[in-house]
N, C-alpha and C positions, 0 to 999 in steps of 0.2 A: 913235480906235476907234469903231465902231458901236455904237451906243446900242440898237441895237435887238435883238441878240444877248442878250441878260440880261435875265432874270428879273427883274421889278419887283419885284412878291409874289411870294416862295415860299410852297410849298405844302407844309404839312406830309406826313407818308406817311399818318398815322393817314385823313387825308381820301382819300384818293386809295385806298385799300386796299378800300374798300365799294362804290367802282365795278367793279375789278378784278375783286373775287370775287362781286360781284351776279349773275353767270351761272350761278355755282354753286349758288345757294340754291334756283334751281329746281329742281323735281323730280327731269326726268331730265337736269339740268347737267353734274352727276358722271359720268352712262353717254355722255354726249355728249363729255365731255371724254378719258375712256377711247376711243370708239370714234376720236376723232380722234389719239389718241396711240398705236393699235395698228393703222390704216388697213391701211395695208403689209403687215403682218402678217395682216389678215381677209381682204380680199383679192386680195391678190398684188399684184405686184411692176408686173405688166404692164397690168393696167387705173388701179392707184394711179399712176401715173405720168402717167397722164393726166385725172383729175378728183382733187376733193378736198372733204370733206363741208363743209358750209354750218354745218346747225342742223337741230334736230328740232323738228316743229312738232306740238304736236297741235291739231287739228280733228276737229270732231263723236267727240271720242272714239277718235281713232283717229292714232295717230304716223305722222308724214309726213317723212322724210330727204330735207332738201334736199340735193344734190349738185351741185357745180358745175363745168363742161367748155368748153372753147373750143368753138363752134358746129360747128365739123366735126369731134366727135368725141361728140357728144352723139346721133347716131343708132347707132352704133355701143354707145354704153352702151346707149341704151334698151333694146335686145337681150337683155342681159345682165342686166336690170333682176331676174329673179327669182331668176339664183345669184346677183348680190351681196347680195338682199333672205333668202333664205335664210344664208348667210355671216355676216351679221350677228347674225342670230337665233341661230344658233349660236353664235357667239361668247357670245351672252350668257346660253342655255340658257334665254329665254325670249321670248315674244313681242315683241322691242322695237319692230318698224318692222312698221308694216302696210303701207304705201304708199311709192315713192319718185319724189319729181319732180327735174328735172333744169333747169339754173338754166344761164343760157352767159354767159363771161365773157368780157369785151373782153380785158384780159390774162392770162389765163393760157396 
């Protein structure tokens, strides 16, 4: 058998638990974590099908939605950049995303 399949040290869960949910503890983790679990749902079927959210960054004060698209479909978003930037805000009934930039991915 391969030795190198198995776990030398196991790792308790208590350890492994504070990395997992450390994205949460940030501010806006929770409304990042909602906006990526109702994607689909904010906005639609047919642009969600082809990017998918990154992270929210704030800079200078101001929430920046990273989005990310395969390179030839990322001109196509930009277009779109202010109903999905409105969409969102909606969704949350307040100002969440000031800004959004758009990020291209080798595989998606």
């Amino acid at each position: 058998m391969n030795q190198r399949n198995y776990i030398k040290h196991p790792v308790k869960i208590s350890t492994l638990l504070p990395k997992v949910l450390k994205p949460l503890k940030k501010k806006n983790g929770s409304m990042l974590l909602e906006l990526k679990m109702n994607w689909e749902k904010i906005i639609g079927s047919e642009i969600s099908e082809i990017c998918f959210v990154l992270t929210v960054k704030k800079i200078n004060k101001r929430n920046i939605l990273i989005i990310v698209s395969d390179d030839s479909k990322i001109l196509e978003l930009s277009y779109s950049s202010d109903e999905i930037k409105n969409k969102v805000n909606n969704f949350f009934n307040s100002n969440f995303v000031d800004e959004i930039k758009f990020k291209r991915s080798l595989q998606y």
